[in-house]
MMTF fields as JSON, N, C-alpha, C and O atoms, coordinates in Angstrom:
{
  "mmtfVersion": "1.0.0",
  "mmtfProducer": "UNKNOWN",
  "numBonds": 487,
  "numAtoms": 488,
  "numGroups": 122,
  "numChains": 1,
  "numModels": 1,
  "chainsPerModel": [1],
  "groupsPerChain": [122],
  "chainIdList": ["A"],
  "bondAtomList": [4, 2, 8, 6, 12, 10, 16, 14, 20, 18, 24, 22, 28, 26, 32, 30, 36, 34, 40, 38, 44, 42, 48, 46, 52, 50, 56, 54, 60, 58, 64, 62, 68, 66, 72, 70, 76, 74, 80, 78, 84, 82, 88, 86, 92, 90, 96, 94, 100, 98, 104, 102, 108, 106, 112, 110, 116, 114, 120, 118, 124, 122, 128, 126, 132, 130, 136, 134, 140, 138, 144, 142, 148, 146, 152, 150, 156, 154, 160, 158, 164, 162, 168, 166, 172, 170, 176, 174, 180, 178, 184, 182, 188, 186, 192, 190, 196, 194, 200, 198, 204, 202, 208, 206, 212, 210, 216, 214, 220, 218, 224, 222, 228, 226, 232, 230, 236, 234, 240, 238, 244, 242, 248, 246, 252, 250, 256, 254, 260, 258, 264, 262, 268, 266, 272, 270, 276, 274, 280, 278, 284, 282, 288, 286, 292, 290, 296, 294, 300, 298, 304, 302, 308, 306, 312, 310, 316, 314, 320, 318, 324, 322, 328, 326, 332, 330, 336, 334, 340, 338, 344, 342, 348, 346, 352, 350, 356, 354, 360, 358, 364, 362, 368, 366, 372, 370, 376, 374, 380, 378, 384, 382, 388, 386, 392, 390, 396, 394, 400, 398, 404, 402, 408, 406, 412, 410, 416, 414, 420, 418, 424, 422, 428, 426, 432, 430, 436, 434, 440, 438, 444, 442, 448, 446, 452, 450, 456, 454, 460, 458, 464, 462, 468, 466, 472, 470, 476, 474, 480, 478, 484, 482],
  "bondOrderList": [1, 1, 1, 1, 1, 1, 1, 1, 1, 1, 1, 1, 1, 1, 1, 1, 1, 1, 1, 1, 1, 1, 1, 1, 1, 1, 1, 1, 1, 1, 1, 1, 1, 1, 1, 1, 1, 1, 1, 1, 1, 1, 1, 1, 1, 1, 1, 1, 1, 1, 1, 1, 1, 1, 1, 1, 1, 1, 1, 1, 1, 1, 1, 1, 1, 1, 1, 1, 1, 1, 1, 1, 1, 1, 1, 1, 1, 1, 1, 1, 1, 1, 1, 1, 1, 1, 1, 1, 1, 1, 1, 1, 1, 1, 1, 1, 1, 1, 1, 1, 1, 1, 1, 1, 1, 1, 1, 1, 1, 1, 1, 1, 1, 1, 1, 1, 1, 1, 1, 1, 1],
  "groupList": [{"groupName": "UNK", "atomNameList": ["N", "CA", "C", "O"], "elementList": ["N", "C", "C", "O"], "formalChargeList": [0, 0, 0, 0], "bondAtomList": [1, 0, 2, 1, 3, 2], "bondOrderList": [1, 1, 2], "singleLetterCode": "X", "chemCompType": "L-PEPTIDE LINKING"}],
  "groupTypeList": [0, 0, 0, 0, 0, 0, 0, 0, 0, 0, 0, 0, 0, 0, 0, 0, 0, 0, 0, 0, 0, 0, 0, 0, 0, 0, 0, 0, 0, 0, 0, 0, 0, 0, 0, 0, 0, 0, 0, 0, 0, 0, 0, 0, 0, 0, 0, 0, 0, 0, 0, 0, 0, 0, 0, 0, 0, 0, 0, 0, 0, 0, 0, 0, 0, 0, 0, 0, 0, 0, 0, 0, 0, 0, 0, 0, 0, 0, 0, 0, 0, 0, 0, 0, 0, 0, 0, 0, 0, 0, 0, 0, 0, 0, 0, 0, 0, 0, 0, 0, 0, 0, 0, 0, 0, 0, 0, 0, 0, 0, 0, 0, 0, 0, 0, 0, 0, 0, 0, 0, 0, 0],
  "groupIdList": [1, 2, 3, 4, 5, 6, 7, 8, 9, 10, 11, 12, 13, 14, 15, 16, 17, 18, 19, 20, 21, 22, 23, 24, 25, 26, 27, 28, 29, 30, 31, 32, 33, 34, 35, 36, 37, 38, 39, 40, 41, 42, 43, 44, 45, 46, 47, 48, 49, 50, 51, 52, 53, 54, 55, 56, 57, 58, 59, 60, 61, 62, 63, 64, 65, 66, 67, 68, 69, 70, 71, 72, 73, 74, 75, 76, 77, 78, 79, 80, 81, 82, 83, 84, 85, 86, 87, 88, 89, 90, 91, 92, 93, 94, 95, 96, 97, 98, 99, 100, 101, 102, 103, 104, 105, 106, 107, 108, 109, 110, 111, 112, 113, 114, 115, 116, 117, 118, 119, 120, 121, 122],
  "secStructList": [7, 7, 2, 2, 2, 2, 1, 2, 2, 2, 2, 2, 2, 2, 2, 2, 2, 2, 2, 2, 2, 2, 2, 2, 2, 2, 2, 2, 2, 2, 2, 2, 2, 2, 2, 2, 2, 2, 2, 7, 7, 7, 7, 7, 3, 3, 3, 3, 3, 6, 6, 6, 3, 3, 3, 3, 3, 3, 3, 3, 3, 6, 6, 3, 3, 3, 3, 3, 3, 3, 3, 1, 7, 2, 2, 2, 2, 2, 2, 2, 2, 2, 2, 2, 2, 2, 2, 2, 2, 2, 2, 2, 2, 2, 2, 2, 2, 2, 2, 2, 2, 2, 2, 2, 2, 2, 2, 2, 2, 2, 2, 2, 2, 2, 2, 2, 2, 2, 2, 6, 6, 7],
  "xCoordList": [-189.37, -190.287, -191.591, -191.679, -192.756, -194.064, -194.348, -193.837, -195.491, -195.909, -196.657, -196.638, -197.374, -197.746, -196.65, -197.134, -195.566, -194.231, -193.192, -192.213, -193.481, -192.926, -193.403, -192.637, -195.118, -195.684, -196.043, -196.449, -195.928, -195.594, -194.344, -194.117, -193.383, -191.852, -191.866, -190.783, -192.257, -192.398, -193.087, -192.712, -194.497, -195.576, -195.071, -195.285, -193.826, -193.157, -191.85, -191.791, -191.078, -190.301, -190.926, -190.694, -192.232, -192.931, -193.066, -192.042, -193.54, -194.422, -192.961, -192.942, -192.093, -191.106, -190.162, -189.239, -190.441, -190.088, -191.273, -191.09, -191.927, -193.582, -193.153, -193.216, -192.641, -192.634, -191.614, -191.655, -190.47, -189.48, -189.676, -189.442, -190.223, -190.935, -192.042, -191.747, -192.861, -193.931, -193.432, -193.808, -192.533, -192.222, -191.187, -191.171, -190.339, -189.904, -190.787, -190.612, -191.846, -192.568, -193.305, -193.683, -193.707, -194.268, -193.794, -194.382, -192.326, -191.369, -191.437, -191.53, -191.346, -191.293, -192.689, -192.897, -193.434, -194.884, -195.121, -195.688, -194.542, -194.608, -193.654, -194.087, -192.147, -191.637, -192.377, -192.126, -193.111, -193.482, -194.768, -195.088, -195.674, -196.641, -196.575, -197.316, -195.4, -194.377, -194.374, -195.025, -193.613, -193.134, -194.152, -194.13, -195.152, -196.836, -197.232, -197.605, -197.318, -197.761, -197.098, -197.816, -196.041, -194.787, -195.116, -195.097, -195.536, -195.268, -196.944, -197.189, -197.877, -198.815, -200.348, -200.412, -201.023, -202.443, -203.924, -204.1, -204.639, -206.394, -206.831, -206.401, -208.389, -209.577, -210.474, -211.588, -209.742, -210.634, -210.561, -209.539, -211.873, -212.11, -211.806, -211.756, -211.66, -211.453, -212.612, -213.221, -212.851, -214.197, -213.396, -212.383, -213.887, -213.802, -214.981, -216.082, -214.753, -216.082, -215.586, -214.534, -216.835, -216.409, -215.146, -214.244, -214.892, -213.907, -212.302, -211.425, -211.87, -210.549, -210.431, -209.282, -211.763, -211.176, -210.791, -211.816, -210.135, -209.852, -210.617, -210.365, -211.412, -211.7, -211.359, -211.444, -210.939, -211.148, -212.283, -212.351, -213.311, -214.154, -213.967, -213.694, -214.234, -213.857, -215.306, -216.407, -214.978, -215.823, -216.389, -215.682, -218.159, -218.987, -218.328, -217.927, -218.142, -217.762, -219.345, -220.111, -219.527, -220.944, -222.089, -222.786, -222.14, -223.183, -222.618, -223.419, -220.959, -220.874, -219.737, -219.164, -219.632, -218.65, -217.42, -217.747, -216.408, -215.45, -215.271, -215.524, -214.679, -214.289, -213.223, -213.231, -212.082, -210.73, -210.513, -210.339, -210.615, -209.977, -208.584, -207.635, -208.654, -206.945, -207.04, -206.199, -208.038, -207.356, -207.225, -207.441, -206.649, -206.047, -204.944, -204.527, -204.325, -202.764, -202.421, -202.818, -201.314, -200.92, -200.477, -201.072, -199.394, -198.248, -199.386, -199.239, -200.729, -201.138, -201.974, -202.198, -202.421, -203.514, -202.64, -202.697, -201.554, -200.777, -200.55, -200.894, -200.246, -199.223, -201.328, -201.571, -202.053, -203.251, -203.599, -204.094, -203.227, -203.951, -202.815, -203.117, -201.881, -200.27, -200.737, -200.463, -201.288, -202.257, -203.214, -203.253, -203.908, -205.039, -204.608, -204.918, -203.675, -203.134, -202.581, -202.85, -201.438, -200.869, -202.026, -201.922, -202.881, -203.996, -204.577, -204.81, -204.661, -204.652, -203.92, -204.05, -203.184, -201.534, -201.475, -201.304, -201.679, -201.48, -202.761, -202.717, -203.64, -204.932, -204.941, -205.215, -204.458, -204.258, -202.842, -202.984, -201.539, -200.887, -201.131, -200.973, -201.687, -202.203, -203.528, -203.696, -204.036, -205.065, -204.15, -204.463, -203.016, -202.29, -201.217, -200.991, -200.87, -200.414, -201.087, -200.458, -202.333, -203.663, -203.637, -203.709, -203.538, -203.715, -202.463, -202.751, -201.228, -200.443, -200.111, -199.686, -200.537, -200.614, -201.915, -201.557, -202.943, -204.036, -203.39, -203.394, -202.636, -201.803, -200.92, -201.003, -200.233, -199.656, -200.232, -199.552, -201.563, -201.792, -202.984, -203.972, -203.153, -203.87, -202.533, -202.722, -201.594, -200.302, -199.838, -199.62, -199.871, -199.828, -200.642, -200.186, -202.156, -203.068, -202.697, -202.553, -202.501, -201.956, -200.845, -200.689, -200.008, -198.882, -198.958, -198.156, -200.363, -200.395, -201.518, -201.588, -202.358, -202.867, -202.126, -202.732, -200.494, -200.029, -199.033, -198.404, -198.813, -198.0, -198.739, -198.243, -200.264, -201.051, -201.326, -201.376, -201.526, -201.636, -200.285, -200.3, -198.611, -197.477, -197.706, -197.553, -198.238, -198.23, -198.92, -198.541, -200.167, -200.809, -200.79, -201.513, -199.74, -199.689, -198.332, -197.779, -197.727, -196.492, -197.303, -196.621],
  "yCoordList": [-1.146, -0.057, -0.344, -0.603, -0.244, -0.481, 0.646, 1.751, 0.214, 1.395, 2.561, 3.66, 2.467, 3.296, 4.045, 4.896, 3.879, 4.315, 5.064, 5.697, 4.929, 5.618, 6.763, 7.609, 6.966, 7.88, 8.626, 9.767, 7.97, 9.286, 9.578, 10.65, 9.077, 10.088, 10.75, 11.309, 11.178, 12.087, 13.296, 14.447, 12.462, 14.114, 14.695, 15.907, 13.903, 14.513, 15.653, 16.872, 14.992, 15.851, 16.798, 17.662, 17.29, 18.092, 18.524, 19.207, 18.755, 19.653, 20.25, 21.416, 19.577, 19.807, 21.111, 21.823, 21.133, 22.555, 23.47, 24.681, 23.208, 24.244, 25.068, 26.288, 24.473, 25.083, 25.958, 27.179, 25.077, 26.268, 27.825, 28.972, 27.245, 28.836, 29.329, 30.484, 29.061, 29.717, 29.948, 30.993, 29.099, 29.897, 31.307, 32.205, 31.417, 32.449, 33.665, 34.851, 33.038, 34.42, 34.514, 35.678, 33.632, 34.038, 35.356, 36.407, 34.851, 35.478, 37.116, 38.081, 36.972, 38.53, 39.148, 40.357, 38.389, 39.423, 39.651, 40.615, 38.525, 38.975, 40.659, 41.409, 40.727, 41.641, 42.837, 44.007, 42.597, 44.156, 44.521, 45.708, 43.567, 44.062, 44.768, 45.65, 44.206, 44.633, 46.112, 46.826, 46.69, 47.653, 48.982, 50.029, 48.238, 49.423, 49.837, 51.008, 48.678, 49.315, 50.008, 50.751, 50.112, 50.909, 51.968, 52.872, 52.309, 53.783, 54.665, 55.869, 53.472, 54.268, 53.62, 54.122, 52.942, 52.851, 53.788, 54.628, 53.235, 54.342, 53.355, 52.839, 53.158, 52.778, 54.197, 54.35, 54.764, 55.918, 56.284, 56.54, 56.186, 56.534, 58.187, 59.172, 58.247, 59.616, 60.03, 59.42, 61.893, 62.3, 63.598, 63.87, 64.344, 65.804, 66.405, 66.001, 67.617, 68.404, 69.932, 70.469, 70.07, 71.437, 70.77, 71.607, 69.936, 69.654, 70.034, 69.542, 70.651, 71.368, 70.857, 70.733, 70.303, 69.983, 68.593, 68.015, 67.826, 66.266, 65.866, 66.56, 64.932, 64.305, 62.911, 62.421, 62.1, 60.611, 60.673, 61.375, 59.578, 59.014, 57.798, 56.993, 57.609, 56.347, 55.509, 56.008, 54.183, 53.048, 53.568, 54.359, 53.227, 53.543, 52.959, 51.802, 53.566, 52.765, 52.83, 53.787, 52.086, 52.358, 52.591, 51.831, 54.112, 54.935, 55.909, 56.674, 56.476, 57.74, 57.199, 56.11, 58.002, 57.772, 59.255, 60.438, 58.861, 59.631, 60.013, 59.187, 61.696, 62.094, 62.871, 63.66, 62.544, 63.487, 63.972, 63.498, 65.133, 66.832, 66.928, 67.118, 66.722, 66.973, 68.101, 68.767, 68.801, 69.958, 70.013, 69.165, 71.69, 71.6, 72.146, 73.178, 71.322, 71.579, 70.357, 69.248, 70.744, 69.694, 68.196, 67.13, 68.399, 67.781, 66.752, 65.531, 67.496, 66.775, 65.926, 64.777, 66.245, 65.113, 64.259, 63.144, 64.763, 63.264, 62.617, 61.45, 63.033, 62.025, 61.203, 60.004, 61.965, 61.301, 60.046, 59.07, 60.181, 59.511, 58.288, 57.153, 58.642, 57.583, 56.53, 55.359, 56.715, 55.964, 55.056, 53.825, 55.839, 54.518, 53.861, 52.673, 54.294, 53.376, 52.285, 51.216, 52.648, 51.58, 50.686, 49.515, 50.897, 50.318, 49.028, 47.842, 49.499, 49.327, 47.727, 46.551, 48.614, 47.44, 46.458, 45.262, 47.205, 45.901, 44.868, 43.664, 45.338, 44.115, 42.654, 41.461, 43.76, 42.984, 41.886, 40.726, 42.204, 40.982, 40.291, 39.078, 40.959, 40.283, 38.747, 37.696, 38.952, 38.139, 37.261, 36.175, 37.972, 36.82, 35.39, 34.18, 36.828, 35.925, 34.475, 33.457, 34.599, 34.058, 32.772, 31.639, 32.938, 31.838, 31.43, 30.393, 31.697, 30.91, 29.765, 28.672, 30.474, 30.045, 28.623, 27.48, 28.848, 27.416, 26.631, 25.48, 26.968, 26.105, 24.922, 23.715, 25.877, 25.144, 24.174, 23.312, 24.572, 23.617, 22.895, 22.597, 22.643, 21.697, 20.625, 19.433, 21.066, 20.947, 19.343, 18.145, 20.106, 19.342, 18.098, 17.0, 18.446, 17.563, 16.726, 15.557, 16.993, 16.052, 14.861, 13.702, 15.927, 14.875, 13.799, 12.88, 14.105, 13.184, 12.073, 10.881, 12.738, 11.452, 10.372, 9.353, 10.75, 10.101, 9.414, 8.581, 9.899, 9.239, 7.699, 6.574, 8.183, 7.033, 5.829, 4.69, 6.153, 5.366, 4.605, 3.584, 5.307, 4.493, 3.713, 2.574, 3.851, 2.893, 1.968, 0.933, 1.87, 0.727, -0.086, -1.08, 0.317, -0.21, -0.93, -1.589, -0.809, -1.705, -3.373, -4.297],
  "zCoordList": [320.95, 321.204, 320.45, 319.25, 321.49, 320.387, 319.777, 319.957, 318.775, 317.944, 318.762, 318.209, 320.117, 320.587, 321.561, 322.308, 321.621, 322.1, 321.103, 321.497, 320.056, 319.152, 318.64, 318.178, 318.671, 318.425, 319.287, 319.069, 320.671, 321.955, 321.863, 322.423, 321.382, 321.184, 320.076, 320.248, 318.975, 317.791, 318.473, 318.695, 318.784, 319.907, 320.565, 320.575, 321.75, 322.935, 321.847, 322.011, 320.958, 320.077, 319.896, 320.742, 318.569, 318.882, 319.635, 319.652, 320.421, 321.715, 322.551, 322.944, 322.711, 323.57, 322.211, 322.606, 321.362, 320.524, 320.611, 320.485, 320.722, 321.221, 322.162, 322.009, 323.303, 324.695, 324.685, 324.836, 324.449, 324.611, 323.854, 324.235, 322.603, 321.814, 322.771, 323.077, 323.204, 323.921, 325.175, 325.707, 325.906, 327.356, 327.046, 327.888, 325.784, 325.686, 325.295, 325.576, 324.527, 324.089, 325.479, 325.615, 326.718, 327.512, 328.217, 328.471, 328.472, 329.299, 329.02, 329.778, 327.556, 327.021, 327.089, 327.186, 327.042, 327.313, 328.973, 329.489, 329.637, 330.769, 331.582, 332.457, 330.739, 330.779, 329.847, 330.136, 328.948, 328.322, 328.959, 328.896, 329.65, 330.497, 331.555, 331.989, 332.032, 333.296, 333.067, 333.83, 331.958, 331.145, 331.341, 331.988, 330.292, 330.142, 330.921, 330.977, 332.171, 333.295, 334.037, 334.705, 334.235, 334.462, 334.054, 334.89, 332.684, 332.148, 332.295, 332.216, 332.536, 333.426, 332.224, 331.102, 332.489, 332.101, 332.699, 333.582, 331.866, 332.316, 331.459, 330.428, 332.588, 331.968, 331.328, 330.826, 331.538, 330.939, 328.892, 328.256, 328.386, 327.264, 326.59, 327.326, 325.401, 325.277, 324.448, 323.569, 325.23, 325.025, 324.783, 325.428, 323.861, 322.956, 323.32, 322.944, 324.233, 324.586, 323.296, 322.949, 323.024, 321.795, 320.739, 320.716, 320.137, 319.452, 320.109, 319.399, 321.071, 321.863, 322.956, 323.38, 323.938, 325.25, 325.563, 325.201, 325.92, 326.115, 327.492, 328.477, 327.607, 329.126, 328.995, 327.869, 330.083, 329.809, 330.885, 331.894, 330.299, 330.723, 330.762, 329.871, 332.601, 333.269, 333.531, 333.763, 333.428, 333.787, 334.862, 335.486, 335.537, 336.314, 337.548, 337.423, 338.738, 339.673, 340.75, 340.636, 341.389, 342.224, 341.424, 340.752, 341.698, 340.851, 340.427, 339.89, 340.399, 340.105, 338.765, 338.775, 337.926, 336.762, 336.697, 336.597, 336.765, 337.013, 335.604, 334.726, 335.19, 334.132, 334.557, 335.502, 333.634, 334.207, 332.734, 331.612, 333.339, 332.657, 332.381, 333.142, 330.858, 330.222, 330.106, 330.709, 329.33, 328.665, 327.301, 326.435, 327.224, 325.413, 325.589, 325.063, 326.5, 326.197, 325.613, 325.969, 324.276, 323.473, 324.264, 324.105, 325.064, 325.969, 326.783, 326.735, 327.661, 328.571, 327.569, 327.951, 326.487, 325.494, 325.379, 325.898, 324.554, 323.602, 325.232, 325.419, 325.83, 327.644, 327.804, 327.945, 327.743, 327.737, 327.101, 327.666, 325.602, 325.176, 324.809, 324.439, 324.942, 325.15, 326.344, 326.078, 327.408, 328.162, 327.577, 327.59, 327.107, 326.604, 325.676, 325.754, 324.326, 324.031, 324.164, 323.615, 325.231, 325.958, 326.526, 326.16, 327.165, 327.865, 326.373, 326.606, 325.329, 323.953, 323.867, 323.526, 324.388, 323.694, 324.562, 324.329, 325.98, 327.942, 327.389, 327.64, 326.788, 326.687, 325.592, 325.462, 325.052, 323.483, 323.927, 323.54, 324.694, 325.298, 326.036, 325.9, 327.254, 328.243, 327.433, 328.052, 326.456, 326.149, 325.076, 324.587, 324.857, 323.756, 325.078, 325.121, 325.996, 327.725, 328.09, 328.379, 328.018, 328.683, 327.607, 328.084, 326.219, 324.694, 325.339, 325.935, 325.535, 325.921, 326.624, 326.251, 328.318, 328.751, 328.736, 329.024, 328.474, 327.898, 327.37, 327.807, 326.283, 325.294, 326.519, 326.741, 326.992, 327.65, 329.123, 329.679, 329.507, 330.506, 329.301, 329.972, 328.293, 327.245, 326.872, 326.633, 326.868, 326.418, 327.871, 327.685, 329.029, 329.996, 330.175, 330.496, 329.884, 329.858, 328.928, 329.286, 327.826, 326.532, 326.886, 326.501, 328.01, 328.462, 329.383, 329.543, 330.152, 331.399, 330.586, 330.884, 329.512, 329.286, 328.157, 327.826, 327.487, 327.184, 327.562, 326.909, 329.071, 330.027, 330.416, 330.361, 330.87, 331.215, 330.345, 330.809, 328.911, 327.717, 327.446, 326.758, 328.213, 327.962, 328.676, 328.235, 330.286, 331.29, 331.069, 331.616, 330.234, 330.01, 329.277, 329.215, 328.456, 327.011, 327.35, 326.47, 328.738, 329.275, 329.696, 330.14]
}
């Protein structure tokens, strides 16, 4: 085995424990995104009219900007704002989803150009 064959089998060891950790954590963010959205998201921001009333204020669509009326009932705020949280939480995985996934097609690239470097080095 040459020396440039030995040090593509240590990288391939490496990397080949990478993946299996990252396709599982993929798996699971793919199931808890699954999840959030399930239990219901909003682009809508939260706005306090008089300190008592709840609105979410939604992203401009066209020209008109939508505001939806919670209220000051306890039940419909917290179920409100349990939304944007989650919305909170769907972004913040979804963008850890996304680092993953790069990893892994940088990961790929890594592999095909040390596939090519075995072939030449035959």
């Amino acid at each position: 085995m040459t020396h440039t064959s030995k040090a593509i089998e240590r990288h391939l060891t490496a990397w080949l424990d990478r993946v299996g950790s990252w396709e599982s954590k993929r798996k699971a963010l793919r199931r808890e995104l699954s999840q959030l959205k399930r239990r219901g998201l909003t682009q809508g921001k939260p706005h306090w009219r008089s300190g008592r009333y709840l609105y979410l204020v939604h992203p401009v669509v066209g020209t008109t900007r939508q505001r939806e009326y919670i209220g000051s009932d306890p039940a419909k705020i917290k179920a409100a704002l349990a939304r944007v949280e989650r919305t909170e939480i769907y972004r913040r995985k979804r963008d850890e989803l996304e680092s993953i996934e790069q990893s892994l097609q940088r990961l790929l690239n890594e592999l095909e150009r040390l596939a090519f470097l075995h072939y030449t080095d035959q």
